[in-house]
C-alpha positions as CSV (number, residue, x, y, z in Angstrom):
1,X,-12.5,41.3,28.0
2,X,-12.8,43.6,24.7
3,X,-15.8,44.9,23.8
4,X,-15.8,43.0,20.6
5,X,-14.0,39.9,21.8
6,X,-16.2,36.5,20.9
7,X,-18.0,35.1,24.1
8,X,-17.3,31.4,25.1
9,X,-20.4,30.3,23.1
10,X,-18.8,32.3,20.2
11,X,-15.4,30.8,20.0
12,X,-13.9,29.9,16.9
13,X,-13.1,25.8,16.8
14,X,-11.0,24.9,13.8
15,X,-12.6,21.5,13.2
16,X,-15.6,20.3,12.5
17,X,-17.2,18.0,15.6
18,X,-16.7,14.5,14.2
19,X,-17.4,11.2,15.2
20,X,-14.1,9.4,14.5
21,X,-14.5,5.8,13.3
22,X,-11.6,3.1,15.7
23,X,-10.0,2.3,13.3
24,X,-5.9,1.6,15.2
25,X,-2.9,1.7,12.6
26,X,-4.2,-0.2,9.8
27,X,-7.8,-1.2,10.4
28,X,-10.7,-1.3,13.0
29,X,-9.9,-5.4,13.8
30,X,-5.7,-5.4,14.0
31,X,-3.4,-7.7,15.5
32,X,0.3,-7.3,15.5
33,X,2.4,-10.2,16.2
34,X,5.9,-9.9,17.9
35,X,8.6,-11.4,19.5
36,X,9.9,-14.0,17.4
37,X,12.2,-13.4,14.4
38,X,9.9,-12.6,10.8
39,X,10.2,-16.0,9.2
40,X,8.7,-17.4,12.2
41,X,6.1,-14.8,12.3
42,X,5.1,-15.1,8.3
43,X,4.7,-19.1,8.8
44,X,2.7,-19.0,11.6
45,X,0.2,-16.6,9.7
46,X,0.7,-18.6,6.4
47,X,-0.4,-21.7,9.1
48,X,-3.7,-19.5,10.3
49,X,-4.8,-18.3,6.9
50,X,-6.7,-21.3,5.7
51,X,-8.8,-21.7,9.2
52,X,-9.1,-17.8,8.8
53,X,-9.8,-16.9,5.5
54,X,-13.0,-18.4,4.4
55,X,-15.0,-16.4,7.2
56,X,-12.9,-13.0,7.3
57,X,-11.0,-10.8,4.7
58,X,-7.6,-11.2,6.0
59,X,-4.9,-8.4,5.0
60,X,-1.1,-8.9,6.3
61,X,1.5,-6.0,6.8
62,X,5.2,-6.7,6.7
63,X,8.2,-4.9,5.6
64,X,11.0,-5.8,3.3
65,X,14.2,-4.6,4.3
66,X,16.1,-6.8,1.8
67,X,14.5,-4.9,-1.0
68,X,15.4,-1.7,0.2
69,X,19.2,-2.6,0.9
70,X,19.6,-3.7,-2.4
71,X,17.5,0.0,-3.7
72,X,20.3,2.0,-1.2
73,X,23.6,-0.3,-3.1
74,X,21.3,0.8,-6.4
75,X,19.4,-1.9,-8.0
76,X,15.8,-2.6,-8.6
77,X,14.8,-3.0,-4.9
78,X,12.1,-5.5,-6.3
79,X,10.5,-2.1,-8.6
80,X,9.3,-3.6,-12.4
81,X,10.9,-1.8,-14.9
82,X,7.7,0.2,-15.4
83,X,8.2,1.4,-11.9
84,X,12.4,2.1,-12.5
85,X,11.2,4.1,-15.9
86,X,9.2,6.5,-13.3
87,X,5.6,5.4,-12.6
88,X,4.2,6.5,-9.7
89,X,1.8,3.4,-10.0
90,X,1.4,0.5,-11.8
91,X,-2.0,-1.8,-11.4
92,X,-1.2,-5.4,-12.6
93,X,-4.5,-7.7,-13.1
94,X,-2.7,-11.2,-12.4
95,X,-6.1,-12.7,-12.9
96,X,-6.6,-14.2,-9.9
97,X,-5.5,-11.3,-7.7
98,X,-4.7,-7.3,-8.4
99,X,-1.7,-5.9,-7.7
100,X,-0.6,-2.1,-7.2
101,X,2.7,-1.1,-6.3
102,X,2.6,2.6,-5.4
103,X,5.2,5.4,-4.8
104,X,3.5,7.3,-2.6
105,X,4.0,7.6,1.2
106,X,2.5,5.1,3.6
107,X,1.5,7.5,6.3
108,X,-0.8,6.6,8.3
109,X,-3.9,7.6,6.1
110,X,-2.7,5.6,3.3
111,X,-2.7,2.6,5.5
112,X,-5.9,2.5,6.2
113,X,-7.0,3.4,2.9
114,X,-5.0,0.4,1.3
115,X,-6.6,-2.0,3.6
116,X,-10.0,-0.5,4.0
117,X,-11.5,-3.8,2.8
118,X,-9.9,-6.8,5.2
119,X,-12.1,-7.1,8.0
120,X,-9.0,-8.6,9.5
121,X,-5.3,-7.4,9.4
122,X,-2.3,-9.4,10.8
123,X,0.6,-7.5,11.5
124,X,4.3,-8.4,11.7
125,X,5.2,-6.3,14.9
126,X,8.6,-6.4,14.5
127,X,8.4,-3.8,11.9
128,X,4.8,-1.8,12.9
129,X,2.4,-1.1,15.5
130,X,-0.9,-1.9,15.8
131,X,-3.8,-1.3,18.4
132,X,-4.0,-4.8,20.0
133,X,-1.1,-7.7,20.0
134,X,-0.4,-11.4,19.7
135,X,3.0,-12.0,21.6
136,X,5.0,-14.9,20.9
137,X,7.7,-16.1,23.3
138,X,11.0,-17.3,21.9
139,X,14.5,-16.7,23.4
140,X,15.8,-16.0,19.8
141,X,14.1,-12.8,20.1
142,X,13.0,-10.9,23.5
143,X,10.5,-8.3,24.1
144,X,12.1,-6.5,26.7
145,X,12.8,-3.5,25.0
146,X,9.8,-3.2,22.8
147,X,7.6,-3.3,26.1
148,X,6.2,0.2,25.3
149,X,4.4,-1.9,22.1
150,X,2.7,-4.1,24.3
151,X,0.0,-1.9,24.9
152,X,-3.1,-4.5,24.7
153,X,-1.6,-8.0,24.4
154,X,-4.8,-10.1,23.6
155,X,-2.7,-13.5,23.8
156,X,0.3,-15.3,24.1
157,X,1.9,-18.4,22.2
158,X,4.8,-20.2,24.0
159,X,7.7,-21.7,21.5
160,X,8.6,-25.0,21.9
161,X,10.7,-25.4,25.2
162,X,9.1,-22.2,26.8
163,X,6.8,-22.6,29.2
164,X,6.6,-19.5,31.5
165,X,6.7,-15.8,31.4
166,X,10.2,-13.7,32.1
167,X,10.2,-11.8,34.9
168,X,10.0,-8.4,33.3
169,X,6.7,-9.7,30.9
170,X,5.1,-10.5,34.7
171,X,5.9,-7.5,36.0
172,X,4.2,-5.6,32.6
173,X,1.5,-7.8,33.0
174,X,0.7,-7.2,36.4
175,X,-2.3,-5.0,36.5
176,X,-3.5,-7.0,33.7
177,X,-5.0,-9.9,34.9
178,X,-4.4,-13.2,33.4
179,X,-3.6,-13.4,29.8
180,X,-4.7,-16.0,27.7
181,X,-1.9,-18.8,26.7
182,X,-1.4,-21.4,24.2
183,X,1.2,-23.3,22.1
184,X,2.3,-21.3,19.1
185,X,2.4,-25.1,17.3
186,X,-1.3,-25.2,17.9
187,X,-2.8,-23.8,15.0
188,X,-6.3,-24.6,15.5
189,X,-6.4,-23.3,18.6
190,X,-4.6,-20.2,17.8
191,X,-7.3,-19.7,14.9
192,X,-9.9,-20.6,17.1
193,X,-9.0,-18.1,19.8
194,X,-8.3,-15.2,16.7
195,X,-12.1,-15.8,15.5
196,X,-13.4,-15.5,19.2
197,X,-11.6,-12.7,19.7
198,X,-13.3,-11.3,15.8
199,X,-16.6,-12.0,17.2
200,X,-16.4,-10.0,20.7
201,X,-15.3,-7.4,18.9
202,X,-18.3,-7.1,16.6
203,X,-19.4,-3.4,15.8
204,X,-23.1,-2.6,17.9
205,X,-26.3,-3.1,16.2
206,X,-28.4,0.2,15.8
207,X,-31.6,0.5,14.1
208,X,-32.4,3.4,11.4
209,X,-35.7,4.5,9.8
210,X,-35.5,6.2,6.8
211,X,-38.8,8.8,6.8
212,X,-36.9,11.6,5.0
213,X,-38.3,11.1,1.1
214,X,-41.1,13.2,-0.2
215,X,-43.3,10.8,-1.2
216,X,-44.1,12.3,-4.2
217,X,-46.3,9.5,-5.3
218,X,-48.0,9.0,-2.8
219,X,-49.4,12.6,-2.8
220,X,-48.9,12.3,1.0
221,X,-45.6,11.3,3.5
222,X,-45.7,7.9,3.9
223,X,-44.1,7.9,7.3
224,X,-47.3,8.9,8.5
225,X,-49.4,6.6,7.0
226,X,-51.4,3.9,9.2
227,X,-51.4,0.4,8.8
228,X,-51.0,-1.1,12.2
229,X,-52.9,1.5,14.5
230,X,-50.1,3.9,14.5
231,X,-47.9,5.9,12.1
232,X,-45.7,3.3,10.0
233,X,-42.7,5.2,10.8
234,X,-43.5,4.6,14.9
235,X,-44.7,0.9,13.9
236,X,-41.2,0.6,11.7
237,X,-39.2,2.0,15.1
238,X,-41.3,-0.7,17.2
239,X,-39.9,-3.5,14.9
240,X,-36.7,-2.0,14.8
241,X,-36.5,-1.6,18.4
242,X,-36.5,-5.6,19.1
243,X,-33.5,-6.6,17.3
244,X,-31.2,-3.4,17.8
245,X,-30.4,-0.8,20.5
246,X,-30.9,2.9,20.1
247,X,-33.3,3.0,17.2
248,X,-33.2,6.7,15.1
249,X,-35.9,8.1,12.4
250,X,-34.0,9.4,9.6
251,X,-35.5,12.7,8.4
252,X,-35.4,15.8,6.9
253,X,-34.8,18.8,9.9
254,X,-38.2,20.6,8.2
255,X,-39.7,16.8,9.7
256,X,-37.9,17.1,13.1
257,X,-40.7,18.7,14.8
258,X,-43.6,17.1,13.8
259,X,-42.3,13.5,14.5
260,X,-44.5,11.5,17.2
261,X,-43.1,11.4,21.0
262,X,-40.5,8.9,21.9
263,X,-39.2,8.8,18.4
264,X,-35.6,9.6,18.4
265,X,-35.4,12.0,15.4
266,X,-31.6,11.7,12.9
267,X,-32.0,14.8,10.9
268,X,-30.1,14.5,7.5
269,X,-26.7,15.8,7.2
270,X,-26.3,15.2,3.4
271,X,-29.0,16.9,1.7
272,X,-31.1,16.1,-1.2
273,X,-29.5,12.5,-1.7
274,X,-32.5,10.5,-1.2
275,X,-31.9,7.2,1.0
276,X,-28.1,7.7,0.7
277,X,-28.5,10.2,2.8
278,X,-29.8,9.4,5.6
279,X,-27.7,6.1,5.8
280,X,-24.8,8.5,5.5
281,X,-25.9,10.8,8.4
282,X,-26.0,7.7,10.4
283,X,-22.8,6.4,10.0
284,X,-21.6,10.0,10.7
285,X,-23.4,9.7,13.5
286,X,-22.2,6.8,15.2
287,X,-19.6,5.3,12.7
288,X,-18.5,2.7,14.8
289,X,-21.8,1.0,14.8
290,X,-23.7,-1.2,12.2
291,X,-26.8,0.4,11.5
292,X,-30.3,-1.7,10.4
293,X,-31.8,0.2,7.8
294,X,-35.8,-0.2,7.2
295,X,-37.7,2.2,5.0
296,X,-40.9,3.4,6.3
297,X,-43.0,1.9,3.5
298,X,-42.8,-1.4,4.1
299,X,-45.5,-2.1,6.0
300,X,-46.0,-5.6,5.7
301,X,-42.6,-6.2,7.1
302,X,-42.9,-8.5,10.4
303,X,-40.4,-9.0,13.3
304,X,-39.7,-12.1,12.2
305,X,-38.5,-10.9,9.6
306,X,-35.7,-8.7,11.2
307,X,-35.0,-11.3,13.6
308,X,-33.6,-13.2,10.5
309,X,-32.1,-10.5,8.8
310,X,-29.9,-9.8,12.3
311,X,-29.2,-13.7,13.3
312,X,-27.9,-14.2,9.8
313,X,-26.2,-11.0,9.9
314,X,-21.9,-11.0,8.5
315,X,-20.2,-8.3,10.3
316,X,-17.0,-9.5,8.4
317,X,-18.5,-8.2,5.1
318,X,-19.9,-4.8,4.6
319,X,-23.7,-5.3,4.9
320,X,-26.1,-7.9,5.0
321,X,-29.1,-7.3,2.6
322,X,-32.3,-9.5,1.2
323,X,-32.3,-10.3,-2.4
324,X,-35.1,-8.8,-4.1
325,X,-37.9,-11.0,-4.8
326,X,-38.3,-8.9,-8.0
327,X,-35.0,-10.2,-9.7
328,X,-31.0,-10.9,-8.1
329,X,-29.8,-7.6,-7.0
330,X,-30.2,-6.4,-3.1
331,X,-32.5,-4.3,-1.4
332,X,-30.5,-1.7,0.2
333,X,-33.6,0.1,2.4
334,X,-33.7,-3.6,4.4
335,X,-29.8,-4.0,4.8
336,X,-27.5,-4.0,7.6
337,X,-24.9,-1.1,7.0
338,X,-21.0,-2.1,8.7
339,X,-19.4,0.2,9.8
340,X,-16.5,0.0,6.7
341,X,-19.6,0.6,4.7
342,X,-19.2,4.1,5.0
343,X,-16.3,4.2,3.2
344,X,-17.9,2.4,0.7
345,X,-20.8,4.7,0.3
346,X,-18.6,8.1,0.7
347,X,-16.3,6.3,-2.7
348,X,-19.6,5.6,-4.5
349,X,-20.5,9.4,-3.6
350,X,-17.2,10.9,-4.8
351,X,-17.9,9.3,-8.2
352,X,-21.0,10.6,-8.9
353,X,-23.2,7.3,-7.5
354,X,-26.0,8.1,-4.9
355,X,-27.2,4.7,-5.6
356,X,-26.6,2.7,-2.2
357,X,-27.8,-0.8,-4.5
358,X,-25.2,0.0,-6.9
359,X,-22.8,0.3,-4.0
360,X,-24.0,-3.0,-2.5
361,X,-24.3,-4.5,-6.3
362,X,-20.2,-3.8,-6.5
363,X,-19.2,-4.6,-3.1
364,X,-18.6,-7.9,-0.9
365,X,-21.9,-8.4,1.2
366,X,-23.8,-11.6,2.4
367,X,-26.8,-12.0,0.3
368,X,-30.1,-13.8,2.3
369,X,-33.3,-15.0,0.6
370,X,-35.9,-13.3,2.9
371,X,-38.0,-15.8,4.6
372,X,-41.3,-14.2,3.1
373,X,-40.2,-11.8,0.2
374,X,-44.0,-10.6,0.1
375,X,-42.8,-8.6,3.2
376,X,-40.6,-6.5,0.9
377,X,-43.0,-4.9,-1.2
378,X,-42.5,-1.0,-1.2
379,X,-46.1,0.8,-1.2
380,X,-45.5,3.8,-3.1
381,X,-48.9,4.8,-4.2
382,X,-52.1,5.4,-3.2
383,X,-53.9,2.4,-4.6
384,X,-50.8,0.0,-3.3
385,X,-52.0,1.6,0.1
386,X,-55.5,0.6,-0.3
387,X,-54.1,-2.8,-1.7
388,X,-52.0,-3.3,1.4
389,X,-55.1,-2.5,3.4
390,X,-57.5,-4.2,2.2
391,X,-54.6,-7.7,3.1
392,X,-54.8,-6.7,6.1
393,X,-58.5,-6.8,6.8
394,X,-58.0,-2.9,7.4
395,X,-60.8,-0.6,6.4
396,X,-60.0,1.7,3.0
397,X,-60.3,5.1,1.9
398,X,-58.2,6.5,4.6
């Protein structure tokens, strides 16, 4: 080895060590459906949209071929006459729903992008991929050469007159298992079996302290305040710890040091954005968890509490906060943070917003009344500490 050659330790890497959210070709929760011809494939999803929809976001991907034939012979291809002047985009408010037709590529990125706010996409296989699959059996259109997109079937719906698998679909299936079966006429059951399948594939639930601020008012870190016998961010942990796995303390990497034993310390990765950024460094963390976010002054906040705020918690939206007792808005430092939430926040970043209530304000998120909203109260100050004492029979003037 050269003298000046790098040691292993040393080595140049080209990219950044990132958690990587699973997301598959068009969103974290993706089904494509294949094996019967397109118009059988749009009705059955125009049949499951009503049982679907009022519960989950649901996005569907298809292609238009006709369009594009009639582009290649030279007309419109379906393009407004904005778009045929030369826009590059066009944003249409048709009042009840938005519209933008884009030229841009759909790569991959873009895909994701588009539909970063279904909690749900549907996917006509025929024309794309996507991580898991619905198979539909109908003569009028086999699946034995598109085998190699069968990678995860999750279920499969038998046409009317079909009634058992091919022998090349057995012999795909055979280290399997047993795949789950039904009519493709049942709807109900089709939806049923799509919303199971949702739920299973709920993102974790991980619990997230936030003990990073200054606590500039408070002349002293709140974290380490006592109310309960022990520091409030250990006793905020210890409530954390009974509704969600693998709880972290936010804080600032000065803070790592100093934090009690058996705390599991998150130092902040985006600095000097208040609470933002520790519920950022979080989602970096583990991206493809939801993360329950509890400030450390709230020290009148129960288990109970919690235990609401997780049993009534929407994964399908992109967090689950408590309306502040104060007035209508959310409080974001009691709030359960989906993983698509990151997005969210990193947008609300990029404009200039380190706000995460504005974010929730402006987003789709399930809204709770908190079953006592005395337990929100944010103690800021010393006298609110003394106040907060003195309500819990605690001696003051410490």
């Amino acid at each position: 080895m050269p003298a000046n050659a790098p040691t292993p330790s040393q080595t140049r890497t080209k990219h950044a060590a990132l958690a990587r959210p699973a997301v598959g070709e068009f969103s974290r929760h993706e089904l494509a459906i294949l094996g019967a011809p397109c118009g059988k494939i749009k009705e059955l999803v125009t049949r499951l949209l009503p049982l679907l929809a009022p519960a989950l976001s649901v996005g569907y991907v298809d292609a238009d071929h006709a369009a594009g034939d009639e582009a290649a012979e030279g007309g419109a291809g379906g393009a407004s006459p904005i778009m045929q002047a030369g826009a590059s985009a066009e944003l249409t408010d048709k009042i009840t729903f938005r519209r933008v037709d884009q030229r841009r590529e759909l790569d991959s990125f873009a895909q994701k992008e588009l539909l970063a706010h279904q909690s749900l996409v549907l996917v006509n296989g025929n024309h794309f991929r996507a991580r898991q699959q619905i198979i539909i059996l109908d003569p009028a259109k086999p699946l034995e050469k598109k085998l190699d997109r069968l990678t995860d079937v999750q279920l499969i719906l038998l046409s009317e007159g079909v009634r058992e698998l091919p022998a090349y679909l057995l012999a795909h299936f055979a280290e399997k298992g047993q795949i789950p079966t039904l009519l493709l006429d049942d709807t109900e059951a089709v939806a049923a079996f799509i919303r199971e399948w949702w739920q299973l594939h709920r993102p974790p639930l991980r619990g997230l302290v936030l003990a990073g601020g200054r606590s500039q008012r408070m002349l002293t870190d709140k974290g380490r305040l006592a109310y309960h016998g022990q520091e409030q961010r250990a006793y905020a942990a210890q409530l954390l710890a009974a509704v969600c796995s693998n709880v972290h303390v936010s804080c600032r990497p000065d803070q790592v040091a100093e934090l009690p034993a058996g705390l599991q310390a998150l130092p902040d990765r985006f600095l000097e954005l208040g609470p933002l950024g520790g519920i950022l460094s979080a989602l970096q963390t583990d991206p493809n968890a939801a993360w329950l976010v509890v400030a450390c002054d709230l020290p009148l906040l129960t288990e109970a509490t919690l235990r609401h705020l997780a049993g009534h918690r929407n994964a399908a939206k992109v967090a689950t906060a408590f309306q502040s007792p104060e007035n209508e808005f959310p409080e974001p430092l009691i709030t359960i943070w989906e993983p698509r939430s990151y997005g969210v926040l990193l947008r609300f970043l990029s404009l200039g917003y380190s706000c995460p209530r504005k974010a929730l304000i402006n987003s789709d998120i399930e809204l709770l009344a908190a079953p006592d909203p005395r337990e929100l109260r944010n103690v800021n100050t010393p006298d609110e500490a003394e106040q907060v004492r003195r309500e819990l029979g605690q001696p003051t003037g410490k």
